[in-house]
C-alpha positions in Angstrom: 108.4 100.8 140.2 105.0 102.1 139.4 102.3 100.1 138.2 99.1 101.1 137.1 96.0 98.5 136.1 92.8 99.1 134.7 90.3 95.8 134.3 91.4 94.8 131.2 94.9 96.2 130.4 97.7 97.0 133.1 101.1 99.5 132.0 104.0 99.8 134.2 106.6 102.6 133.6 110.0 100.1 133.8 108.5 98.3 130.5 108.5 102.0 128.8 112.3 102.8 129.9 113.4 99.6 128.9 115.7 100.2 124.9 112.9 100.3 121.9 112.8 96.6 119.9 114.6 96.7 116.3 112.6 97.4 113.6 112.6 94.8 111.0 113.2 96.7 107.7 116.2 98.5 109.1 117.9 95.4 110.3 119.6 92.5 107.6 119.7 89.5 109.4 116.4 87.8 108.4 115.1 87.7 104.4 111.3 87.5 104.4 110.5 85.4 100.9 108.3 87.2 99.1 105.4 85.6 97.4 105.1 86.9 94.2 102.1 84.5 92.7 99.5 86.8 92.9 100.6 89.7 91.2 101.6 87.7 88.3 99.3 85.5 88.0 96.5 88.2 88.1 98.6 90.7 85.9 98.4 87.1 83.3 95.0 86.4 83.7 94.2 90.1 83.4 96.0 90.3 80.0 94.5 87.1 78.6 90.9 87.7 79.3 91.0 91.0 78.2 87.4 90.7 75.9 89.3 90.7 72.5 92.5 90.0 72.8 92.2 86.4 72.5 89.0 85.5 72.4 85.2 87.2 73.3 82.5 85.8 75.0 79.6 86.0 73.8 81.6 87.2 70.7 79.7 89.9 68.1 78.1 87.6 65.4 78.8 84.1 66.7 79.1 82.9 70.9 82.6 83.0 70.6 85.0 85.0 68.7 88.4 85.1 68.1 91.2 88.2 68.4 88.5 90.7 66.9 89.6 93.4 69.1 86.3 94.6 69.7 84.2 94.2 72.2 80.5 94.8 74.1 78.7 95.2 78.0 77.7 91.5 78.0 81.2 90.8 77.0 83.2 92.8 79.9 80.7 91.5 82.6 81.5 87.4 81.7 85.0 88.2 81.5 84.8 90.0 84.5 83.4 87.4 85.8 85.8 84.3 84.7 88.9 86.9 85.7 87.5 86.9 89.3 86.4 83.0 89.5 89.9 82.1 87.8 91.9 84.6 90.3 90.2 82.5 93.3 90.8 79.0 91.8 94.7 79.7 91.7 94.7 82.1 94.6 92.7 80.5 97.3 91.4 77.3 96.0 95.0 75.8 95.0 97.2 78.3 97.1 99.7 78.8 94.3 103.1 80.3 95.7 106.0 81.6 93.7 108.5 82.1 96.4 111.2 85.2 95.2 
């Protein structure tokens, strides 16, 4: 058998002949659970705190407003910005899981 080395990585030509390994999409006999709480907790979050829909921070006329539909800069930047700290409270600082 041949067997070639180099300082930091050595490759032999009986491990290349041997029959390739299984490729895990094509084969059934494991189920991988999919996790399926961060897509839907960030497609919830993201329809929530849409500046708005519910409510707007800092709102128009008053520091809060309520389904006014509208909205301003100041407005998508906090949102933006309670999306992203709320996404990483459930995400990483909780480690919600929804197991499918």
């Amino acid at each position: 058998m041949l067997h070639f080395s180099r300082s930091f990585k050595s490759f032999s030509f009986g491990e290349a002949l041997q029959s390739p390994p299984k490729i895990s999409f094509l084969c059934r006999e494991k189920k991988k659970m999919r996790d399926w709480a961060a897509p839907i907790i960030a497609l919830a979050l993201f329809a929530f705190l849409s500046p708005g829909v519910i409510f707007q921070l800092p709102g128009k006329h008053r520091p809060v407003d309520f389904m006014n539909m509208k909205t301003s800069v100041v407005s998508i930047l906090v949102h933006a910005l309670m999306y992203g700290l709320f996404l990483m409270l459930f995400l990483v600082i909780l480690r919600v899981h929804l197991y499918v």
